[in-house]
DRENLUMRO-975906 format. One record per residue (C-alpha): residue number from 0; residue in one letter; chain; x, y, z. Coordinates in nm, 2 decimals, m for minus. Example, Ala and Ser with C-alpha at 12.3 -4.5 7.8 and 13.67 -1.06 7.14 Angstrom:
// DRENLUMRO-975906
(0,a,A,(1.23,m0.45,0.78))
(1,s,A,(1.37,m0.11,0.71))
This chain:
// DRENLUMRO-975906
(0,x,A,(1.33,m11.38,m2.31))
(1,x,A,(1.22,m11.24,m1.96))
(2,x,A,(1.25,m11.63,m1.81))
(3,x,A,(1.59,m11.65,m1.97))
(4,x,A,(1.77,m11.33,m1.83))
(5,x,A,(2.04,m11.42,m1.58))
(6,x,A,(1.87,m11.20,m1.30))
(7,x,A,(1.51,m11.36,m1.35))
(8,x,A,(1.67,m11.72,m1.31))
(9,x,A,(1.86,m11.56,m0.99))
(10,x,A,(1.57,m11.46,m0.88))
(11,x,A,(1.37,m11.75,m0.87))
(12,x,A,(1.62,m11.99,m0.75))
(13,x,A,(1.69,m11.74,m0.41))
(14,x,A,(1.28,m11.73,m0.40))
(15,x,A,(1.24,m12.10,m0.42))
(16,x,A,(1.52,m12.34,m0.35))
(17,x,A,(1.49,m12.25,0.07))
(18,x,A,(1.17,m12.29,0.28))
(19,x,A,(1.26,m11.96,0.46))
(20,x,A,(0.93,m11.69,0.54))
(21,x,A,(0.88,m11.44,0.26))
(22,x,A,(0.67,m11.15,0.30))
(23,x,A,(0.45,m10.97,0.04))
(24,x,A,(0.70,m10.64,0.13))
(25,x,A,(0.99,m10.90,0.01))
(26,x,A,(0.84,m11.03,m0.30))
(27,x,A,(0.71,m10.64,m0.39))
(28,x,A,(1.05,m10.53,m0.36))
(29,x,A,(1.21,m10.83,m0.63))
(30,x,A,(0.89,m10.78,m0.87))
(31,x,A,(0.99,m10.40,m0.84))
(32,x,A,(1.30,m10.44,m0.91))
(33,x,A,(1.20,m10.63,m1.23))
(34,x,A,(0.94,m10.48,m1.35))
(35,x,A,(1.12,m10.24,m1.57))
(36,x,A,(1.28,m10.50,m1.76))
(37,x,A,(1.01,m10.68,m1.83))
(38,x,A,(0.77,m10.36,m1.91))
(39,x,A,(1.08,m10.28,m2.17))
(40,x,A,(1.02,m10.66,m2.33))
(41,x,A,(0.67,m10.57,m2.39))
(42,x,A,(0.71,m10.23,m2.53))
(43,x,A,(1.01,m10.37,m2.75))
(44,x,A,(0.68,m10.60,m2.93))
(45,x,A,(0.45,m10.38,m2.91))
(46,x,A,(0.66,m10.13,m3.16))
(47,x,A,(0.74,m10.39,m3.35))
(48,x,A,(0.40,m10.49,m3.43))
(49,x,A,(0.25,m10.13,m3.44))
(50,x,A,(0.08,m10.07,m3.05))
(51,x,A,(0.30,m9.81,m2.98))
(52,x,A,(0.61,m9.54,m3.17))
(53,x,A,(0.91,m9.68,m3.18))
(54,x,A,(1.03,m9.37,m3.01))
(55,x,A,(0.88,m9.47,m2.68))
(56,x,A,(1.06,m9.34,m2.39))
(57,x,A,(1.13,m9.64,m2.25))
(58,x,A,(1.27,m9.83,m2.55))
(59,x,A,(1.57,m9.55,m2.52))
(60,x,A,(1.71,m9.77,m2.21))
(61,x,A,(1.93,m10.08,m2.25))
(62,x,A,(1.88,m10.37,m2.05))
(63,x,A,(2.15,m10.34,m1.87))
(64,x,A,(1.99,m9.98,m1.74))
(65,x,A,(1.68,m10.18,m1.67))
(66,x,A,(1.81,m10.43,m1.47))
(67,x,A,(2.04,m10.19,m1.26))
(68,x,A,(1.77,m10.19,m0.94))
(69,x,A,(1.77,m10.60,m0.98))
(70,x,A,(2.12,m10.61,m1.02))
(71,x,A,(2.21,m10.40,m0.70))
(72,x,A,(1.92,m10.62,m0.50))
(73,x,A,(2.10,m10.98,m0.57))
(74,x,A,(2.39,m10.83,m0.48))
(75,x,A,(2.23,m10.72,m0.12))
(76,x,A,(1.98,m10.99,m0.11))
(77,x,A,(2.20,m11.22,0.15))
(78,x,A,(2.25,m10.94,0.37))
(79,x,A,(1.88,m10.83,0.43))
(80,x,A,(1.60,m10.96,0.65))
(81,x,A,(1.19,m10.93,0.62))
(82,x,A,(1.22,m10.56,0.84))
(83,x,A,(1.43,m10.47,0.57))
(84,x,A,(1.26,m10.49,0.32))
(85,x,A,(0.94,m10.35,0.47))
(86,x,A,(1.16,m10.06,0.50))
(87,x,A,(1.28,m10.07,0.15))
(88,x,A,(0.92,m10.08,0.06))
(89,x,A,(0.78,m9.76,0.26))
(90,x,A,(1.09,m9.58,0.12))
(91,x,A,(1.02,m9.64,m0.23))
(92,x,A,(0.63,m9.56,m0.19))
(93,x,A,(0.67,m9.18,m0.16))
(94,x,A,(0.86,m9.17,m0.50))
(95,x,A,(0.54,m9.39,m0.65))
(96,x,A,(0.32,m9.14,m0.48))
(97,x,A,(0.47,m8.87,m0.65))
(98,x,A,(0.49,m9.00,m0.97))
(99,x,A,(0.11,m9.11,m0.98))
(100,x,A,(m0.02,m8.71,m0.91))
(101,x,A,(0.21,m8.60,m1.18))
(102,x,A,(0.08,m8.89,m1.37))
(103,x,A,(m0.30,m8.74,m1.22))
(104,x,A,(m0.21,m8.40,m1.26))
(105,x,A,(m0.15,m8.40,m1.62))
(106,x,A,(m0.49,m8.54,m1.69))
(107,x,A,(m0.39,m8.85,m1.84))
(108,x,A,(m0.61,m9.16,m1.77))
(109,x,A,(m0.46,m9.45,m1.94))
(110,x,A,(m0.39,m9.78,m1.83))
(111,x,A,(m0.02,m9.74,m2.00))
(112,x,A,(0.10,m9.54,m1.69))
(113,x,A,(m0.12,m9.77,m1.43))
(114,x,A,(0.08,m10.08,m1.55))
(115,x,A,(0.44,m9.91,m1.55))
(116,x,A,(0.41,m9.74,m1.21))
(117,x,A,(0.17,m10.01,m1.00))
(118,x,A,(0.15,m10.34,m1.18))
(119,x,A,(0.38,m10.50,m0.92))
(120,x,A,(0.14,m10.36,m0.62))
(121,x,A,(m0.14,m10.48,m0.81))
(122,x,A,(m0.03,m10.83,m0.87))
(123,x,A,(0.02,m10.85,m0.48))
(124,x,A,(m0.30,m10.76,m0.38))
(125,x,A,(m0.43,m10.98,m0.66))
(126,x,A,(m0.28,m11.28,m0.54))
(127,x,A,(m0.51,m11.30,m0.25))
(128,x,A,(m0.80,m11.36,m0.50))
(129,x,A,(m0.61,m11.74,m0.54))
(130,x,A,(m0.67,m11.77,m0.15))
(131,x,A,(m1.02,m11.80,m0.10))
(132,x,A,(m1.38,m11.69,m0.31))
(133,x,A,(m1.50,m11.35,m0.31))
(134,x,A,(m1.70,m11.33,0.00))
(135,x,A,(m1.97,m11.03,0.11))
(136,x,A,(m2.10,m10.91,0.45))
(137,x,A,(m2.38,m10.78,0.64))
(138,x,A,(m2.32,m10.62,0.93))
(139,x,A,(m2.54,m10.67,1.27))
(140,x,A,(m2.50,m10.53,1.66))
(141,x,A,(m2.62,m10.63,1.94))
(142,x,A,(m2.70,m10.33,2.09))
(143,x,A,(m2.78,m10.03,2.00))
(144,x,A,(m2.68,m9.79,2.31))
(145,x,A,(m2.34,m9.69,2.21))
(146,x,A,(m2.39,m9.28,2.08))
(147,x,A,(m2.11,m9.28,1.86))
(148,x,A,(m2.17,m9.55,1.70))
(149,x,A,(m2.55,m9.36,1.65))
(150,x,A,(m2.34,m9.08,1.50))
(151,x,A,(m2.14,m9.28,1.29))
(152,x,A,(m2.36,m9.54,1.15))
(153,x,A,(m2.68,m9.39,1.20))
(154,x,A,(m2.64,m9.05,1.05))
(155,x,A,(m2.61,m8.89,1.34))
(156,x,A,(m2.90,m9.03,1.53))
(157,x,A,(m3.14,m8.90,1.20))
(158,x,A,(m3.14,m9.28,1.07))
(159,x,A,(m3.33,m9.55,1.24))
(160,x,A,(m3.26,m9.91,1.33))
(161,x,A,(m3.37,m10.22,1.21))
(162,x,A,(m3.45,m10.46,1.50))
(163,x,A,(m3.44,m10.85,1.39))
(164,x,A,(m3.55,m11.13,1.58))
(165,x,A,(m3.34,m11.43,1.50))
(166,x,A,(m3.39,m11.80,1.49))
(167,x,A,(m3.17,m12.09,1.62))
(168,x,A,(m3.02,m12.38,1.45))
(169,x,A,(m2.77,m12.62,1.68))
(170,x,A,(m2.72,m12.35,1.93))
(171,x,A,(m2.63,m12.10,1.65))
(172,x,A,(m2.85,m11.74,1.56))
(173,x,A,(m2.98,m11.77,1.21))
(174,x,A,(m3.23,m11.56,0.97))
(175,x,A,(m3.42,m11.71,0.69))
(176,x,A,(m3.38,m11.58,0.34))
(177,x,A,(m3.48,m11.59,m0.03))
(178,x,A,(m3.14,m11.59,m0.20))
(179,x,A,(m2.97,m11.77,m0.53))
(180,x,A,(m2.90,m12.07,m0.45))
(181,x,A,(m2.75,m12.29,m0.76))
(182,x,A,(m2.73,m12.16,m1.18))
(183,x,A,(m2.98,m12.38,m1.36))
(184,x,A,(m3.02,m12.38,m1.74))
(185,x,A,(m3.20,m12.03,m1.74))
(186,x,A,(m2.98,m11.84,m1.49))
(187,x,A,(m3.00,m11.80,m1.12))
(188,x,A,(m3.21,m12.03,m0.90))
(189,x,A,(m3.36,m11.84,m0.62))
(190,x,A,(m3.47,m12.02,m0.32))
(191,x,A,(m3.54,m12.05,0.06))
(192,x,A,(m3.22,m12.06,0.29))
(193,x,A,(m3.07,m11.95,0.61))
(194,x,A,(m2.75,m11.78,0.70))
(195,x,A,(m2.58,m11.79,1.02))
(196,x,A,(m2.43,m11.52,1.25))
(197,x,A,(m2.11,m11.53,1.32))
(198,x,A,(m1.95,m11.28,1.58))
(199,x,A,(m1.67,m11.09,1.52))
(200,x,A,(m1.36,m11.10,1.76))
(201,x,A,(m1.18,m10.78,1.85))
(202,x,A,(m0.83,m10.89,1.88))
(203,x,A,(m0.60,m10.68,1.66))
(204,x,A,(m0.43,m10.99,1.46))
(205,x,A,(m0.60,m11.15,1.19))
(206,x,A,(m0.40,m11.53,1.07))
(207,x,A,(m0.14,m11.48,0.88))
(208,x,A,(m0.21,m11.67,0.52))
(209,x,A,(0.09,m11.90,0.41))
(210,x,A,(m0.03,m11.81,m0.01))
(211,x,A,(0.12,m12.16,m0.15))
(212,x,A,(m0.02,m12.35,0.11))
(213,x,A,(m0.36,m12.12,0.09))
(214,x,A,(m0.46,m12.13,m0.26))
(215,x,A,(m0.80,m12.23,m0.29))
(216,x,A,(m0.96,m12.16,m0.54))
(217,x,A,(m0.84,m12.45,m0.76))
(218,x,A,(m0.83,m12.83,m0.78))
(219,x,A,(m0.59,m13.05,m0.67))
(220,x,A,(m0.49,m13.19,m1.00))
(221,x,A,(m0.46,m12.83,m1.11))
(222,x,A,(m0.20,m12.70,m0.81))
(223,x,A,(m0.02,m12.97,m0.85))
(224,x,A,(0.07,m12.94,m1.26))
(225,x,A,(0.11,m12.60,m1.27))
(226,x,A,(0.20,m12.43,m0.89))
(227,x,A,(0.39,m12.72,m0.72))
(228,x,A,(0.58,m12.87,m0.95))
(229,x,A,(0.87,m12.81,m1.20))
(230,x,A,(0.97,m12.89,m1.55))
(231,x,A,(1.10,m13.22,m1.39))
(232,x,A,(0.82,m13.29,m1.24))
(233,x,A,(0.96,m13.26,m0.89))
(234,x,A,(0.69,m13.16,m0.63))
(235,x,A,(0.72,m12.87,m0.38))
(236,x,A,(0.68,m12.92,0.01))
(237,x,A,(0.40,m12.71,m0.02))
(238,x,A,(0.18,m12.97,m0.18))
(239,x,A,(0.22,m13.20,0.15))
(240,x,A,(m0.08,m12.98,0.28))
(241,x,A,(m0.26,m13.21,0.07))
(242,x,A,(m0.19,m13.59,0.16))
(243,x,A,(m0.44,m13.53,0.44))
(244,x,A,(m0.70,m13.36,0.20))
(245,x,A,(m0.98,m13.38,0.53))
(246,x,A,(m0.75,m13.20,0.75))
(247,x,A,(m0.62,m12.95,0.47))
(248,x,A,(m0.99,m12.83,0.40))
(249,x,A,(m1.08,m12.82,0.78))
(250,x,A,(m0.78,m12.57,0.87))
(251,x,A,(m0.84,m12.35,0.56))
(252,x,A,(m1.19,m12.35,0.64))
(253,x,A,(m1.16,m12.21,0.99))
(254,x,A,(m0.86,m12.01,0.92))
(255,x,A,(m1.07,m11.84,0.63))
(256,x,A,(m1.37,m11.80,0.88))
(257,x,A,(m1.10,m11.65,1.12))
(258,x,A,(m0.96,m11.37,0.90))
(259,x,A,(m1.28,m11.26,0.80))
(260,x,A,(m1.44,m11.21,1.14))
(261,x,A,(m1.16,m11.10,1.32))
(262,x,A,(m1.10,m10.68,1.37))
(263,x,A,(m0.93,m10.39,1.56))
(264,x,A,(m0.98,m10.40,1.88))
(265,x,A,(m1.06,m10.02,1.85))
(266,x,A,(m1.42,m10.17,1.67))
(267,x,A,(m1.48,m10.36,2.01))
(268,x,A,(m1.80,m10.06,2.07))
(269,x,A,(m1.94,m10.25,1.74))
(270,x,A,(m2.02,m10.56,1.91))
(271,x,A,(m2.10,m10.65,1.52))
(272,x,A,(m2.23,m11.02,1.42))
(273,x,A,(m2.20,m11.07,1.02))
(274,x,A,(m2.39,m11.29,0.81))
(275,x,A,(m2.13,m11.41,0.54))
(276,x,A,(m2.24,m11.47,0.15))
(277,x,A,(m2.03,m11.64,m0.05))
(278,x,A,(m2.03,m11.96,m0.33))
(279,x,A,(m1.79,m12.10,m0.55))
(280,x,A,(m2.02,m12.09,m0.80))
(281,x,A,(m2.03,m11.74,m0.83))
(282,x,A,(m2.40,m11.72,m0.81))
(283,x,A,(m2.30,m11.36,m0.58))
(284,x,A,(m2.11,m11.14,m0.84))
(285,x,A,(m2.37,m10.95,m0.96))
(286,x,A,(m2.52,m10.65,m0.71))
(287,x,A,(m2.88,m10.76,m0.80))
(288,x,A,(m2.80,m11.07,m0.68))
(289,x,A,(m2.69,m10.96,m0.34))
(290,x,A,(m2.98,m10.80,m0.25))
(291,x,A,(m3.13,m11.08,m0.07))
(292,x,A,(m3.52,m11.12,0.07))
(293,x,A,(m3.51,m11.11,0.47))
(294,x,A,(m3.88,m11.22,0.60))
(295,x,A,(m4.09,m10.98,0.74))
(296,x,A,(m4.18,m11.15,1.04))
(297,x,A,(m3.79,m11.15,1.11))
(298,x,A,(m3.79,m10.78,1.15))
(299,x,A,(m3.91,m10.75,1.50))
(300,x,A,(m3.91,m10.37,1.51))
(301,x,A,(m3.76,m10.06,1.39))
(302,x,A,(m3.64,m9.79,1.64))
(303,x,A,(m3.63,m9.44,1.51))
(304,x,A,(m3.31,m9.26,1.61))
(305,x,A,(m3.34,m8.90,1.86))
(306,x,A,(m3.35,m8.71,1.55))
(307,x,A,(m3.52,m8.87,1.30))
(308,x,A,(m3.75,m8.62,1.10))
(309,x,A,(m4.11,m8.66,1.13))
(310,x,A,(m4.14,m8.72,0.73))
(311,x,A,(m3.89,m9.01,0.74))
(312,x,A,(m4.08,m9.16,1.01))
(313,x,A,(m4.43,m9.13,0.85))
(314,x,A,(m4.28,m9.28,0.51))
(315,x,A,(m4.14,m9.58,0.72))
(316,x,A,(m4.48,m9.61,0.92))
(317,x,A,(m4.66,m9.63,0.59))
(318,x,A,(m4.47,m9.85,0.45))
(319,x,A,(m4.45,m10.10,0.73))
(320,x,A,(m4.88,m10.03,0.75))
(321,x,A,(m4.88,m10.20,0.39))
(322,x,A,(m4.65,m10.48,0.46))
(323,x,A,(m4.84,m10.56,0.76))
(324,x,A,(m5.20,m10.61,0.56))
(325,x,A,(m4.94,m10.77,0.30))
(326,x,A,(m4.83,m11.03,0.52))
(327,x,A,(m5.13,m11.04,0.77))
(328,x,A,(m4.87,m10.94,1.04))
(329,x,A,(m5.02,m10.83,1.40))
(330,x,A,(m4.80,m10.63,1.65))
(331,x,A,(m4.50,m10.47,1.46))
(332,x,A,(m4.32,m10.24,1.70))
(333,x,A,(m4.22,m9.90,1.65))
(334,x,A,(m3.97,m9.79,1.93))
(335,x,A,(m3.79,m9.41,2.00))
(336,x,A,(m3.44,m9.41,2.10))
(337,x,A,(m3.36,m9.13,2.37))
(338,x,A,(m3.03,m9.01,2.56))
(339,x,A,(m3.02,m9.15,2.93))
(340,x,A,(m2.87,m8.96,3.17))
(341,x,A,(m2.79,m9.16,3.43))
(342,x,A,(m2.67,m9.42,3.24))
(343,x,A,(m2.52,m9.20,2.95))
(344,x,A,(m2.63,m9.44,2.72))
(345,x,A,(m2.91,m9.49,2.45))
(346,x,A,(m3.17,m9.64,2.51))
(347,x,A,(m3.53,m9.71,2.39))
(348,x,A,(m3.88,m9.69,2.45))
(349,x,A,(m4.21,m9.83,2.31))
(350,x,A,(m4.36,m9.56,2.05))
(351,x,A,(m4.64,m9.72,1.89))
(352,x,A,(m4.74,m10.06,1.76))
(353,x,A,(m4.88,m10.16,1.40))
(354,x,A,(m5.12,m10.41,1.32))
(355,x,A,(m5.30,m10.53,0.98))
(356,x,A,(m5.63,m10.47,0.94))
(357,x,A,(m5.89,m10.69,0.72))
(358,x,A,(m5.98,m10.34,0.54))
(359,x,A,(m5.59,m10.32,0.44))
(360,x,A,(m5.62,m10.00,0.66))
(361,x,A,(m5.38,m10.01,0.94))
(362,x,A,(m5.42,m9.83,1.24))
(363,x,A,(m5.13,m9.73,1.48))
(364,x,A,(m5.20,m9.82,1.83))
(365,x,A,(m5.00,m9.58,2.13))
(366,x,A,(m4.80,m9.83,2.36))
């Protein structure tokens, strides 16, 4: 019935028969305009088959009152541009706003008012779970002398840092972990692997993602039955990205690796490196599964920050003492980070050094 309606078919046709840019703003606004209609549809079975009272406020419009926003957007649709409908979008957002805290103010909870107020946004942001895998990050530097960033990261200079000595691999820094690597026929195969840094640019613009020509996370047979084709089986232009399949996955590759280490250039103090995780076989999903083994003898040192308590520093000296006699580690490096003056920076200095000890009893040594 929704596929049917008059201003759904208009729709589509505008959307698809030109090869002009549409933005996410643009396609928020039509799926707005629509989503009324089509919430009415659902409700309209739902009474019928018992999921909700037939008295439901919303089955008390006609479809002609539902379609009323869709109806006045055709009829402007030729006349607008991407701004436009940015604008249109920002406009609409403080009505939304205001009817989610009513929505939160009178305590209710359910999913019914999620779905008629924010489906639309939702299936946007969705989308770009089509693009690419799920991917996770952790976050290096490579310094540690900017005080902010001590305040901000480091609670306030009471944390400490964790000082890793990478290895190289074809000019690239790596570190060596014990991560899943594959799903065998009992679950998660844990192994030995490396991951690479990958430094981050500061430059403001991430790639823009063209979706149709970005979607990723299927097969080639499977884009090309059920996104780029038709009833008719006439193919869209956007499934020439994939006559030159080498290419294709080379450009979504580094485009992918692009977006996700590019940032503001107001993080430039960050000078951050990230180690990215991710698999198509989602072997990641799980927390647990995350938590990945570093080496030891990767962690070079750890720096205690200007105000680290004393207790937090004895409870991390005692339990790098036991990893030491664990791993039969000599020389692990405790440094203290301190305010220079002349060079307004932080910087740091030797503290003491920790060794392992054939009687499993460690002893600090001064530097």
């Amino acid at each position: 019935t929704f596929l049917n309606n008059e201003n759904v078919i208009k729709f589509i046709d505008n959307l698809s028969s030109s090869e002009r840019r549409v933005t996410k703003h643009e396609l928020l606004v039509h799926l707005r305009s629509l989503h009324l209609y089509a919430f009415h549809l659902v409700t309209k079975i739902f009474a019928e088959i018992g999921l909700v009272p037939h008295d439901t406020k919303i089955l008390e419009l006609t479809e002609e009152e539902c379609l009323r926003s869709s109806t006045g957007l055709l009829a402007a649709t030729k006349n607008l541009d991407g701004s436009e409908y940015e604008l249109a979008v920002y406009a609409a957002d403080g009505k939304q706003f205001l009817r989610n805290y009513a929505i939160y103010k009178s305590g209710d909870s359910s999913n019914w008012h999620k779905i008629s107020l924010n489906f639309a946004d939702d299936f946007i942001e969705g989308l770009k779970e089509l693009t690419h895998e799920k991917w996770y990050t952790a976050c290096f530097m490579d310094s540690c002398s900017n005080s902010s960033i001590w305040g901000s990261y480091g609670d306030n200079h009471a944390g400490v840092c964790m000082k890793f000595k990478p290895s190289t691999s074809n000019e690239t820094k790596i570190l060596p972990f014990h991560m899943p690597i594959g799903i065998g026929n009992n679950g998660k195969l844990w192994g030995d692997s490396v991951l690479h840094f990958h430094k981050v640019k500061y430059e403001g613009n991430a790639p823009e993602l063209d979706f149709f020509r970005t979607i990723g996370i299927f097969s080639r047979p499977e884009l090309e039955k059920n996104w780029y084709s038709d009833g008719n089986g006439n193919l869209s232009s956007c499934a020439d990205v994939l006559r030159d399949d080498v290419n294709w996955r080379k450009n979504y590759w580094d485009r992918r690796q692009e977006s996700i280490t590019t940032k503001m250039p107001d993080w430039i103090n960050e000078n951050e490196y990230r180690l990215i995780l991710d698999s198509s076989l989602s072997i990641f999903d799980s927390g647990k599964d995350r938590c990945l083994k570093y080496e030891f003898n990767s962690l070079e040192g750890i720096i205690f920050g200007i105000k680290t308590p004393p207790e937090d520093k004895y409870k991390v000296l005692k339990a790098v003492e036991a990893l030491c006699d664990k791993n039969k580690r000599d020389g692990f490096q405790f440094y203290q980070a301190y305010h220079d003056a002349e060079t307004k920076t932080i910087k740091y200095r030797p503290l003491i050094s920790v060794s392992c000890d054939p009687s499993e009893k460690s002893h600090p040594t001064l530097n």
